[in-house]
C-alpha positions in Angstrom: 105.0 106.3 118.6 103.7 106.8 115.3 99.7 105.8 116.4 100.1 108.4 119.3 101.2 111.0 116.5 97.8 109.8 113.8 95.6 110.4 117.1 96.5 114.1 117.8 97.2 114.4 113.9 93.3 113.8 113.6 92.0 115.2 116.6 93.8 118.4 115.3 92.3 118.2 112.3 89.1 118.0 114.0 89.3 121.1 116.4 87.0 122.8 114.6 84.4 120.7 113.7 82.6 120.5 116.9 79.8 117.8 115.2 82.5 115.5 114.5 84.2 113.4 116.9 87.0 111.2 116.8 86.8 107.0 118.5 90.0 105.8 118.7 89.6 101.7 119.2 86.2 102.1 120.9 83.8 102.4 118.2 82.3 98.9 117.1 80.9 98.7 113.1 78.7 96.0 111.8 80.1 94.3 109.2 79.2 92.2 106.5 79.7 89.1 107.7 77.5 90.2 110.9 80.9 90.1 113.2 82.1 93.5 114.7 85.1 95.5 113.9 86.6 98.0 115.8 89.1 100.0 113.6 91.6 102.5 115.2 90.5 105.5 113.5 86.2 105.9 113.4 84.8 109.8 112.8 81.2 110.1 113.5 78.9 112.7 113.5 78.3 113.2 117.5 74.5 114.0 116.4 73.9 110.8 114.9 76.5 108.7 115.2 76.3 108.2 111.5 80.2 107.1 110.4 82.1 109.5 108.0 85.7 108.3 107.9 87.4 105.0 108.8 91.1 104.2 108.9 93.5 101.8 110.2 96.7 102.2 111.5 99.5 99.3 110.8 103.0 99.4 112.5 101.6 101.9 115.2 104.3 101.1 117.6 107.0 102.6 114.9 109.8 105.5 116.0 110.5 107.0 113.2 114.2 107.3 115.2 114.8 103.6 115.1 117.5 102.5 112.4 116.1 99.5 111.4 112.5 99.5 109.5 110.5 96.2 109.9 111.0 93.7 106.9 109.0 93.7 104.1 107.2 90.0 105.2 106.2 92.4 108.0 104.4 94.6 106.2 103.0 92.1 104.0 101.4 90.3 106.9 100.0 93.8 108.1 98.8 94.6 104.9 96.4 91.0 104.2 95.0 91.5 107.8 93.9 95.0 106.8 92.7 93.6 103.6 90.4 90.6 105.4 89.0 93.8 107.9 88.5 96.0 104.9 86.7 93.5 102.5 84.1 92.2 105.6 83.5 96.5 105.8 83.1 96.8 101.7 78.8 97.2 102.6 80.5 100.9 104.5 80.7 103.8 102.1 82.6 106.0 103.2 86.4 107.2 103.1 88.6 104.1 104.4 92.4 104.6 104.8 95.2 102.2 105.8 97.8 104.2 107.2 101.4 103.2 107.8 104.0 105.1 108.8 106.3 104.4 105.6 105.0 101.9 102.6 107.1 99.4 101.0 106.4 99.7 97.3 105.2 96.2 95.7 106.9 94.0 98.4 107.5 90.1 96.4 105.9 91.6 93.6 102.6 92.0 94.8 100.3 95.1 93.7 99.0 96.1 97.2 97.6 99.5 95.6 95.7 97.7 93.3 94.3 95.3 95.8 93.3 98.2 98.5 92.4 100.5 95.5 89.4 97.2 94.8 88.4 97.2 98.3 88.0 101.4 97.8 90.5 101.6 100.7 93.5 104.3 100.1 96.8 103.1 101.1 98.5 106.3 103.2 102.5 106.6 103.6 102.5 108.7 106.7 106.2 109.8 105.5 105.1 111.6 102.2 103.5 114.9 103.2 101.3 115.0 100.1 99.5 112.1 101.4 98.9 113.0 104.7 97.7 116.4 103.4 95.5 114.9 101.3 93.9 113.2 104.5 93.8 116.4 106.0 91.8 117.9 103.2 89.4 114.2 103.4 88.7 115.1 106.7 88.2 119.0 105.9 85.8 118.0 103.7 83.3 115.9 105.7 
């Protein structure tokens, strides 16, 4: 499934960085609103728990073997869920990605780059190597 494949994508990424650690679903952040949120993806320095990279994986039970993709409504409604989680975190300034595992360019006409580009929130097509490189070198870099 495509979240099992972003886990071991990251904790690969990670092998050698022993002060960094990865929390998959387990790692509750304060938001702005004073509610919790417990994203998918959380890196934090193991020393001080401080967070360095936050991301949020949407269709994470997609096989990349299946014929049929979801429909674009289906993304849509994944994509203003991540935006609500994402605008109560704006206070967090660090990295923030929403990953999927293919995107739907502009589905009903709606700008969804420009909307996660507000919220400083990178929109990641898992199928497009250059992107997930470029979270590679993100997380080379903290």
């Amino acid at each position: 499934m495509f979240k099992d494949e972003v886990e071991e994508f990251i904790s690969e990424c990670l092998k050698n960085k022993p002060l960094l650690e990865p929390r998959f679903g387990n790692f509750a952040l304060e938001c702005d609103s004073g509610n919790s949120w417990k994203p998918d993806i959380v890196i934090v320095d193991s020393a001080t728990s401080d967070v360095k990279l936050i991301a949020e994986i949407k269709l994470e039970n997609f096989e990349s073997i299946k014929p049929r993709k979801p429909r674009p409504h289906t993304h849509m409604e994944h994509m203003w869920r991540a935006g609500a989680r994402f605008c109560d975190a704006r206070n967090l300034q660090v990295p923030k990605y929403l990953l999927f595992p293919y995107l739907v360019e502009r589905p009903k006409g709606f700008d969804f780059n420009t909307y996660f580009r507000n919220l400083e929130v990178a929109l990641l097509d898992w199928s497009k190597t250059e992107q997930v490189e470029m979270l590679k070198k993100q997380i080379d870099e903290l």
